[in-house]
SEFI-332347 format. One record per residue (C-alpha): residue number from 0; residue in one letter; x negated, y negated, z. Coordinates in Angstrom, 3 decimals. Last residue first. Layout:
SITE   guro   vexkol         c1         c2         c3
SITE    NUM        A          X          Y          Z
...
//
This chain:
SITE   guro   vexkol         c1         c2         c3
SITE    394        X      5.912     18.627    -10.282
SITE    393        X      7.551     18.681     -7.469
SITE    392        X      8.693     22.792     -7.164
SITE    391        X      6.335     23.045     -4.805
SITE    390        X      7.640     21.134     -2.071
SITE    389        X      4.953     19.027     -0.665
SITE    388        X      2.512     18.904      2.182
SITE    387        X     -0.343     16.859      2.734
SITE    386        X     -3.811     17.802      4.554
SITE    385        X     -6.402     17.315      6.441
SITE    384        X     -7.288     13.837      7.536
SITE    383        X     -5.918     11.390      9.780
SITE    382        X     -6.678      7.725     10.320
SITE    381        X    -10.218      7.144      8.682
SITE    380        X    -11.506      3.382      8.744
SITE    379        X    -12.510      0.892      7.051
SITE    378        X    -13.317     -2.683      6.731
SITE    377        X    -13.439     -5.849      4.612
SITE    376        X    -16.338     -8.218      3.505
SITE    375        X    -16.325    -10.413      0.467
SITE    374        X    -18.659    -10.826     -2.228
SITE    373        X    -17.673    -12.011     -5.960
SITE    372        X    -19.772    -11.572     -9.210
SITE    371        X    -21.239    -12.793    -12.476
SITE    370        X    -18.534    -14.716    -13.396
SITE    369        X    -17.961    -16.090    -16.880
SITE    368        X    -16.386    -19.413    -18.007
SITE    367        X    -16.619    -19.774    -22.086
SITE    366        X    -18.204    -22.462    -23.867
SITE    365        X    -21.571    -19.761    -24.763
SITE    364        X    -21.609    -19.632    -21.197
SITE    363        X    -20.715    -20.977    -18.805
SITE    362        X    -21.177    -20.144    -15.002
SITE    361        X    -19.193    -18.527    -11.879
SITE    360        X    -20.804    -17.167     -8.902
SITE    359        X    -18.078    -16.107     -6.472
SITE    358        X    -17.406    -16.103     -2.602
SITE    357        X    -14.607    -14.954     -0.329
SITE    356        X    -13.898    -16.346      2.955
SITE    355        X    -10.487    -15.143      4.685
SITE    354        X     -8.211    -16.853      6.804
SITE    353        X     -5.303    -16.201      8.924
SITE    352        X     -2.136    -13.667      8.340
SITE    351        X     -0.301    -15.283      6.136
SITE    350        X     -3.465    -16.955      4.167
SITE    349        X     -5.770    -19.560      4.703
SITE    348        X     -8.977    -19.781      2.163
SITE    347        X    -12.188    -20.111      3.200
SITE    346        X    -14.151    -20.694     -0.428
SITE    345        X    -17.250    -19.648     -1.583
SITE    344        X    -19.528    -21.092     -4.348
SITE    343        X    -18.389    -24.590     -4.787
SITE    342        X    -18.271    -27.088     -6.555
SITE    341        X    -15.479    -29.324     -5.194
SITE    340        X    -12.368    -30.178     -6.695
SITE    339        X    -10.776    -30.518     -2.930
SITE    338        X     -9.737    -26.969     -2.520
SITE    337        X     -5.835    -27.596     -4.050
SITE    336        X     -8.095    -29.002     -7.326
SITE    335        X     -9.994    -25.695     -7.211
SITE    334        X     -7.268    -23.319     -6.886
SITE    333        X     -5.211    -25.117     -9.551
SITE    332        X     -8.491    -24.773    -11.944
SITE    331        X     -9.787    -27.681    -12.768
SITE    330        X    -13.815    -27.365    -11.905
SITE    329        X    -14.435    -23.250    -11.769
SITE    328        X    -15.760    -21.972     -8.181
SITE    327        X    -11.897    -21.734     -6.435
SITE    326        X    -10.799    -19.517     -9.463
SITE    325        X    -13.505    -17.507     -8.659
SITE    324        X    -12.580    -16.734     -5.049
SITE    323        X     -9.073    -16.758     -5.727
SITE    322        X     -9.017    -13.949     -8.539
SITE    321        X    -11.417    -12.245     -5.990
SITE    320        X     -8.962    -12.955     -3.001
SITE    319        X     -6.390    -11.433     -5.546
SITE    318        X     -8.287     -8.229     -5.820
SITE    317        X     -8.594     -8.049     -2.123
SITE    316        X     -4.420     -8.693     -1.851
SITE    315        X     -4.269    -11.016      0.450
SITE    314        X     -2.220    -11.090      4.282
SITE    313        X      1.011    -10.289      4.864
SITE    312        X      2.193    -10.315      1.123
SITE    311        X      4.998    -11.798      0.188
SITE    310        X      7.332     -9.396     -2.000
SITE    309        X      7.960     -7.957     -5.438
SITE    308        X      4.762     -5.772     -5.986
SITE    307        X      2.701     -7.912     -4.849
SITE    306        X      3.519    -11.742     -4.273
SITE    305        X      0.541    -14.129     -2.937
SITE    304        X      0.076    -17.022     -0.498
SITE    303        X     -2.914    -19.801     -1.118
SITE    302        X     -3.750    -22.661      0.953
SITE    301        X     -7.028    -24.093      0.442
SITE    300        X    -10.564    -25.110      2.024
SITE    299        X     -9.958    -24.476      5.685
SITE    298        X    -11.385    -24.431      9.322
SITE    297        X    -10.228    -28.753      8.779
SITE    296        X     -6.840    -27.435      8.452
SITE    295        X     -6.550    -25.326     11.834
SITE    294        X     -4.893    -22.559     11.719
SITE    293        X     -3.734    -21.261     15.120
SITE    292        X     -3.244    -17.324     15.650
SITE    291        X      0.072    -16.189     16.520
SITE    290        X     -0.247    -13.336     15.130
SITE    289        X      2.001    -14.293     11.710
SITE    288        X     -0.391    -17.096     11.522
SITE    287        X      0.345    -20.823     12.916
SITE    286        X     -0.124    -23.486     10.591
SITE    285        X     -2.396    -26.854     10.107
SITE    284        X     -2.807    -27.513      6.300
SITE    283        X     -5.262    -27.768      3.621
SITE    282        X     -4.417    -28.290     -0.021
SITE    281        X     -1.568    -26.063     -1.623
SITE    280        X     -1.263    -23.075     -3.487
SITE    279        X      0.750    -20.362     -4.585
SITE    278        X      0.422    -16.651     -6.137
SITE    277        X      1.669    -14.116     -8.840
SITE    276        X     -0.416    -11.295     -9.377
SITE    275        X     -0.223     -9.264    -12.753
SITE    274        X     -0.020     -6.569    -12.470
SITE    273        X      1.452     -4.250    -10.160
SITE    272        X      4.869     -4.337    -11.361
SITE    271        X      4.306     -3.367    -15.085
SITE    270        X      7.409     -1.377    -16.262
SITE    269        X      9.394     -4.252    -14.550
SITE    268        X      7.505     -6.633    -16.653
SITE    267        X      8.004     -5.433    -20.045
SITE    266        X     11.487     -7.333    -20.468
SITE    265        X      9.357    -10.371    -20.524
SITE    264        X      8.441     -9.568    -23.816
SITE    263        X      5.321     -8.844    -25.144
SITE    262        X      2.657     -7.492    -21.884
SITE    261        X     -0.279     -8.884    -20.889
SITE    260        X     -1.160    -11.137    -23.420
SITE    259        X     -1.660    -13.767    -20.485
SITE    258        X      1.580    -15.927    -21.710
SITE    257        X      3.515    -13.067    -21.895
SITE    256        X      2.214    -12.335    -18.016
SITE    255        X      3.395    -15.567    -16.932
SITE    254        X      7.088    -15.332    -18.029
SITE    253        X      7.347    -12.022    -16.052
SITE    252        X      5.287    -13.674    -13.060
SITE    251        X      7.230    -16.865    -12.743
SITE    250        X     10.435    -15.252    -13.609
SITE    249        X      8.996    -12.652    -10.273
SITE    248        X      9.109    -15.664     -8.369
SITE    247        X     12.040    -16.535     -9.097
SITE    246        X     13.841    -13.468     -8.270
SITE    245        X     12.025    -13.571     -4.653
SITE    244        X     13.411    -16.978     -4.263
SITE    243        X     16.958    -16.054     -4.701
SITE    242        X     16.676    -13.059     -2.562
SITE    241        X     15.440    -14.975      0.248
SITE    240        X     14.355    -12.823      2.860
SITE    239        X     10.798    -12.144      1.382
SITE    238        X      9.673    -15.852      0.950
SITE    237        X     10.486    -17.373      4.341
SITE    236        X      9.891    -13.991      6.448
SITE    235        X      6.678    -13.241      5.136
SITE    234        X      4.963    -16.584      6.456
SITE    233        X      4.681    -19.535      4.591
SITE    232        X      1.820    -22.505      5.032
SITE    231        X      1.719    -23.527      1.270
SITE    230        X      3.816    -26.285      1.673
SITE    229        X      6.715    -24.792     -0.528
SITE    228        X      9.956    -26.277     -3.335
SITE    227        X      8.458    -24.362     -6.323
SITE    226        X      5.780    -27.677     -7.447
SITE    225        X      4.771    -28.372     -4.095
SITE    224        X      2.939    -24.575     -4.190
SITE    223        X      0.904    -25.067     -7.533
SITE    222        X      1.290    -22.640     -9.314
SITE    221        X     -1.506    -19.533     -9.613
SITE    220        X     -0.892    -16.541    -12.307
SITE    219        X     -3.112    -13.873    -11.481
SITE    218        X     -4.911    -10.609    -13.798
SITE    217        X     -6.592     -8.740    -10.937
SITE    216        X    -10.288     -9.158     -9.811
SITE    215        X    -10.926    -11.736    -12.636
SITE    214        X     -8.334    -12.492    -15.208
SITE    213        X     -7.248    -15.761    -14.757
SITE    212        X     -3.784    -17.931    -15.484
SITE    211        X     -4.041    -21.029    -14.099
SITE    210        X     -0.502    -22.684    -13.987
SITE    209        X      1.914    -26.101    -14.104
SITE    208        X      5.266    -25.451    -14.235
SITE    207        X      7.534    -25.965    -16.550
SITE    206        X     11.013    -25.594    -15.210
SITE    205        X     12.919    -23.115    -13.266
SITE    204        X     15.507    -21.696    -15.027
SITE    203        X     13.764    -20.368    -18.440
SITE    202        X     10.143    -20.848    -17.221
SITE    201        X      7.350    -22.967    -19.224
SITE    200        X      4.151    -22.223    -18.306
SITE    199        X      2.166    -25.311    -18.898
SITE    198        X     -1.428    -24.407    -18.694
SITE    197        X     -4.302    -24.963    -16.887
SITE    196        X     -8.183    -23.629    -16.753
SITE    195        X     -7.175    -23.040    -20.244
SITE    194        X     -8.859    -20.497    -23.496
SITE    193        X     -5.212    -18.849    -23.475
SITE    192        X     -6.950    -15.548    -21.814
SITE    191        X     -8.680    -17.513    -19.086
SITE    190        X    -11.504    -14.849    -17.767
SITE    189        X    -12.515    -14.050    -21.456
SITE    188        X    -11.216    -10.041    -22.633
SITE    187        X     -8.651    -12.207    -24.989
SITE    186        X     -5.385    -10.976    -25.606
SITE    185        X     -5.132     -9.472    -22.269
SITE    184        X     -6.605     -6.560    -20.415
SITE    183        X    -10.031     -8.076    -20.126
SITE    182        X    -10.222     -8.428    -16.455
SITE    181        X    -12.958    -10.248    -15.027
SITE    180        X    -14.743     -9.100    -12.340
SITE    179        X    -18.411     -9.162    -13.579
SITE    178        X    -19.788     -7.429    -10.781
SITE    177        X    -17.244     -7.145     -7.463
SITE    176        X    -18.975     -6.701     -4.294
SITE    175        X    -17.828     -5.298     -1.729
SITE    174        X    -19.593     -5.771      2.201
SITE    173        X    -18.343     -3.185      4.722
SITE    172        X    -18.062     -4.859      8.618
SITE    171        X    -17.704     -2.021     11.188
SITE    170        X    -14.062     -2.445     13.413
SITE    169        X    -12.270     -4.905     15.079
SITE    168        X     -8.473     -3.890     15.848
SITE    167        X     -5.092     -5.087     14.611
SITE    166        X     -5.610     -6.264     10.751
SITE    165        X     -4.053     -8.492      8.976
SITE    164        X     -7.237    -11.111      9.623
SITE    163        X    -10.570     -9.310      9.531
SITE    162        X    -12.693     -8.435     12.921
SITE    161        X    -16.040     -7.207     12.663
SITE    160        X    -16.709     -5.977     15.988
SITE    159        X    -17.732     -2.164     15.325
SITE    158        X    -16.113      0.973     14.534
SITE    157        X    -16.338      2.950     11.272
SITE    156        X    -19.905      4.125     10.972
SITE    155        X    -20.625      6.469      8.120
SITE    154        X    -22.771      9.788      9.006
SITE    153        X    -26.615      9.875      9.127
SITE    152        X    -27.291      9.455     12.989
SITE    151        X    -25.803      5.250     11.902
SITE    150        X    -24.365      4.587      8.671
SITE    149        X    -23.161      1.008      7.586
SITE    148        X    -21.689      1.135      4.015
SITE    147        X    -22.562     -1.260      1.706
SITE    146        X    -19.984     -0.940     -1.241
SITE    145        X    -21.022     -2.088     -5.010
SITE    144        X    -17.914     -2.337     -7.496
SITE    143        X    -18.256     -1.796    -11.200
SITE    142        X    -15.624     -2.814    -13.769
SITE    141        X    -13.292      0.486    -16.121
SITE    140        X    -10.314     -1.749    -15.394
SITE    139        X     -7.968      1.471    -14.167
SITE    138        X    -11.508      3.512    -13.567
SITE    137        X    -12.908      1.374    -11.075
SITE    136        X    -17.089      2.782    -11.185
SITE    135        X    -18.412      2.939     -7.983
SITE    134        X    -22.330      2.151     -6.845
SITE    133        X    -22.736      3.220     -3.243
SITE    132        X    -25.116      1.339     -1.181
SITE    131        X    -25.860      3.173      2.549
SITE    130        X    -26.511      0.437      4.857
SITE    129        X    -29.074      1.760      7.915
SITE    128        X    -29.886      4.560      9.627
SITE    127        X    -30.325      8.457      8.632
SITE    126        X    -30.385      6.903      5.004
SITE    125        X    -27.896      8.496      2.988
SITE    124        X    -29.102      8.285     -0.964
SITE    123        X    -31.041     11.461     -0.495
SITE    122        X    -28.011     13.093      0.162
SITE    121        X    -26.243     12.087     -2.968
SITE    120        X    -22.704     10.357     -2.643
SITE    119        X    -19.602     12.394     -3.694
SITE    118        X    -20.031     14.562     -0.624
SITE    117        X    -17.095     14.095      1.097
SITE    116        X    -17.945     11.756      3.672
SITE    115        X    -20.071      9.623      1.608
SITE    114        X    -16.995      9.129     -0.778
SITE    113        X    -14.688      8.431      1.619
SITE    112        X    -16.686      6.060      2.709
SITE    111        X    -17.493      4.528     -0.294
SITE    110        X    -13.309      4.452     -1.256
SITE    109        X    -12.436      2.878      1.941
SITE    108        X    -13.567     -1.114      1.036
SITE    107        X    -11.906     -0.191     -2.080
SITE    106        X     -8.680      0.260     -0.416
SITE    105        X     -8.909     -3.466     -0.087
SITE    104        X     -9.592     -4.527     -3.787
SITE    103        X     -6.838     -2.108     -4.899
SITE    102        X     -7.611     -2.206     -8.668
SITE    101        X     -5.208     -2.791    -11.645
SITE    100        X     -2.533     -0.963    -14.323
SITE     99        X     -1.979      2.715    -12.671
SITE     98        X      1.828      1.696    -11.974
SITE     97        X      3.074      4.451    -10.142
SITE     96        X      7.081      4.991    -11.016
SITE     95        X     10.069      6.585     -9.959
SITE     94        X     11.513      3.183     -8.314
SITE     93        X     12.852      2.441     -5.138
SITE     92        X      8.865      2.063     -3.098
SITE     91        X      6.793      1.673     -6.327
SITE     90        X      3.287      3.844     -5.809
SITE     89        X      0.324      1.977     -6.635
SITE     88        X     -2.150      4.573     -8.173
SITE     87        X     -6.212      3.845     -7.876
SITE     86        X     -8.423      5.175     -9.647
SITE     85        X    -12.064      5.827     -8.406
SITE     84        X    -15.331      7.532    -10.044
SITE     83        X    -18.110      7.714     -7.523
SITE     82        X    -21.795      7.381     -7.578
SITE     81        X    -22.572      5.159    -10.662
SITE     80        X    -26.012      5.090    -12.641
SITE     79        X    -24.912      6.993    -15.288
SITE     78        X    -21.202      7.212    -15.468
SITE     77        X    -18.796     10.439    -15.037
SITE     76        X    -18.918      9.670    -11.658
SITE     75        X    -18.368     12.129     -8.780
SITE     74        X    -14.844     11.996     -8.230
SITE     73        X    -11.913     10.183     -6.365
SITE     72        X     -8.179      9.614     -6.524
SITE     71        X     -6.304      7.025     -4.368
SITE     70        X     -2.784      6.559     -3.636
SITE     69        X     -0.396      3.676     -2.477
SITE     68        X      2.633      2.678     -0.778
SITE     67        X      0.860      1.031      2.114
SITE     66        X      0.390     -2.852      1.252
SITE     65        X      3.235     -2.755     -1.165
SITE     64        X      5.266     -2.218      1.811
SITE     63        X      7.667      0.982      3.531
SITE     62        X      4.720      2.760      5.002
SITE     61        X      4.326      5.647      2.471
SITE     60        X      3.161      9.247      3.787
SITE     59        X      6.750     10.630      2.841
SITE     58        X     10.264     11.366      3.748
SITE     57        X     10.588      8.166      5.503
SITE     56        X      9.793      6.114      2.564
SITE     55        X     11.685      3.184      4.294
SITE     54        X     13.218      1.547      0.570
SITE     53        X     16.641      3.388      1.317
SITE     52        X     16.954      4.293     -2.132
SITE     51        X     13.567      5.909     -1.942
SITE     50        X     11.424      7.017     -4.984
SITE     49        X      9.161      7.737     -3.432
SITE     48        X      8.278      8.980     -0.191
SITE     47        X      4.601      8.999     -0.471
SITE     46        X      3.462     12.133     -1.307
SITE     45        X      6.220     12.776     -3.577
SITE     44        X      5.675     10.039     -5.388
SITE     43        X      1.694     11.281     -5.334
SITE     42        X      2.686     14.862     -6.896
SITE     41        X      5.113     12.956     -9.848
SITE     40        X      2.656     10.999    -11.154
SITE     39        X      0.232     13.491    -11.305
SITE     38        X      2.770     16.018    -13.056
SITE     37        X      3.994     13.366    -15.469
SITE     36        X      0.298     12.270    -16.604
SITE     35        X     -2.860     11.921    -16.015
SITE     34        X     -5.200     14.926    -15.164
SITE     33        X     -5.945     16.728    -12.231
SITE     32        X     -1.712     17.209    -11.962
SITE     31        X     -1.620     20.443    -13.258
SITE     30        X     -4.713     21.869    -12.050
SITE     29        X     -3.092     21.440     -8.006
SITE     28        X     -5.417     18.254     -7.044
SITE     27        X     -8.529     19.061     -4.991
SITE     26        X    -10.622     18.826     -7.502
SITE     25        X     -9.131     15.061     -7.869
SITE     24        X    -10.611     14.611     -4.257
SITE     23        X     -8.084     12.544     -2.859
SITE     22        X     -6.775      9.701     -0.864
SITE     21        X     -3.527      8.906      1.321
SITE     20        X     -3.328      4.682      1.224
SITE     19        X     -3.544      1.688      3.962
SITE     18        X     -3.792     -1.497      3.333
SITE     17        X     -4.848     -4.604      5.051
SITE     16        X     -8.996     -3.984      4.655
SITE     15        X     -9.163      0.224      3.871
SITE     14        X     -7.517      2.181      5.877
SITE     13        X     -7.238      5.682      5.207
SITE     12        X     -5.562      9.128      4.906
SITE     11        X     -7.259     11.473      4.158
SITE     10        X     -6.083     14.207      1.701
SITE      9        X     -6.299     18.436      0.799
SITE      8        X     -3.235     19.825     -0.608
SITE      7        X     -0.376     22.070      0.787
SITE      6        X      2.172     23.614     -0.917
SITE      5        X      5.572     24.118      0.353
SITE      4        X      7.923     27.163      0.056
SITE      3        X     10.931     27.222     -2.632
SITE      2        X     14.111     28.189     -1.109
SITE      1        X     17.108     29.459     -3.156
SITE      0        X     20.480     28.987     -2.109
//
């Protein structure tokens, strides 16, 4: 039997708000896979664990969730007036497949560090002290993201006492924000690709629902929770141990994303798991968090839970707080009505986990809803670095 040795490549593996992902230099890729393609693809399943009929990814870096079976590749920027180029590969746990179709709004919260740290960021753009702003260009929805990245004695800070729901121990507070996050992958490049804060999205086997279907952030379809058989105040285990629901849900998104212009026939959607989002909400409610922690309605403004990739997610997606953030800002919108139907620019939303506050400006113009921005603050932090090891006959 022949033996073929493994390689190694360079990689750091990070967290970046509630997920956690092995990222790279794409210099540091073997030349096969530094561009797109079957090699690439191949190289980071094999990185993570993928794909595994056992869905545990114990053979790789994965963690067994959506929130930790990803991969992120970084460059200096190919754009004037950007720092960093950075596309980001969500790896499917069972399935051969890395859906490159959307932005990890919480690994983003790594990818400035990362790049500071490996030399991606000028010098003379690292103060000695201070908040270090790194301008990166999102290559899967070609938007612009601004990190502020504490530094202290001229290297990034990681620990501090910013604490963020999902996640186990304070550390330093990064601030994100997201210019002119919406997504123009569907028919129309406007933030509500059917021209409707809410539609009817009628659903072969579960009814017509009612739905806001936006593309900022990450393309996401919101129902209303009441309207599925839910409060709004889930936890993981009520949504991702029930098989039946789990298939609905992902009607709901399948159905949805013909609607958005995202893909043509619903048959499309298991080629396109990442995107888009599929999410529920309700008006305030008291609930305990998955930590214990007590919600208390009056602390909120709305109820929202979200699916990725299949499941309930523990906390929210960073791309899909954006989605909510702006959603929350525009007068009619599902998010909006479950928020009181309020302006509003920010909203504290409640979510598995506990809460997060994420603001937006939104305005018309020209009759159509456009948002200049979003703001939220995550964290980061380095948990190994060095490197990965594959066999080198992967790819």
């Amino acid at each position: 039997m022949s033996q073929v040795p493994q390689i190694k490549i360079p990689a750091t593996y990070m967290r970046g708000g509630t997920s956690k992902g092995v990222f790279f230099r794409i210099d540091d890729l073997p030349e096969a896979a530094q561009q797109p393609g079957a090699a690439r693809d191949a190289l980071l399943l094999r990185v993570i664990g993928s794909p595994d009929p056992y869905g545990k990814q114990t053979d790789g870096m994965g963690g067994a969730t959506s929130s930790t079976s990803k991969t992120v590749l970084l460059a200096k920027s190919s754009q004037a007036e950007h720092d960093v180029d950075y596309l980001f590969g969500q790896v499917s746990i069972d399935k051969p497949f890395v859906d490159w179709s959307g932005n990890c709004g919480n690994l983003t919260a790594a990818v400035g560090s990362f790049a500071i740290s490996n030399g991606l960021v000028a010098a003379d753009k690292i103060p000695q002290n201070g908040i270090c702003t790194v301008r990166i260009w999102q290559v899967n929805i070609e938007k612009t993201i601004i990190a502020h990245v504490p530094i202290t004695n001229g290297e990034v800070q990681e620990t501090g006492d910013f604490e963020l729901d999902g996640v186990t121990f304070p550390a330093a507070e990064v601030q994100i924000e997201f210019l002119d996050p919406a997504d123009g992958d569907g028919d129309d490049a406007a933030m509500f690709p059917t021209g409707n804060v809410v539609d009817d999205l009628e659903v072969p086997g579960v009814g017509t629902l009612k739905a806001t279907l936006i593309n900022a952030g990450i393309p996401t379809i919101f129902v209303n929770a009441e309207d599925i058989g839910y409060s709004g105040t889930e936890l993981q285990s009520a949504i991702n141990s029930d098989k039946a629901a789990l298939a609905k849900f992902e009607l709901i998104r399948s159905y949805g994303a013909v609607k958005m212009g995202l893909i043509k026939d619903v048959a499309e959607a298991a080629a396109r798991q990442h995107t888009p989002k599929v999410a529920f909400v309700a008006a305030p409610a008291s609930y305990t968090a998955s930590s214990g922690k007590e919600i208390k309605a009056a602390d909120i403004d709305v109820l929202v839970r979200a699916l990725s990739m299949g499941q309930l997610h523990h906390a929210m997606m960073g791309t899909a707080a954006v989605a909510i953030g702006t959603a929350a800002a525009i007068p009619g919108t599902l998010v909006n009505l479950a928020a009181g139907g309020e302006d509003r620019q920010a909203v504290n939303f409640g979510h598995p986990s506990g809460t997060l506050r994420v603001g937006a400006e939104a305005a018309q113009e020209n009759g159509k809803w456009v948002v200049k921005k979003a703001i939220m603050s995550r964290s980061a932090r380095v948990l190994m670095e060095g490197w990965v090891r594959i066999p080198g006959d992967t790819f």
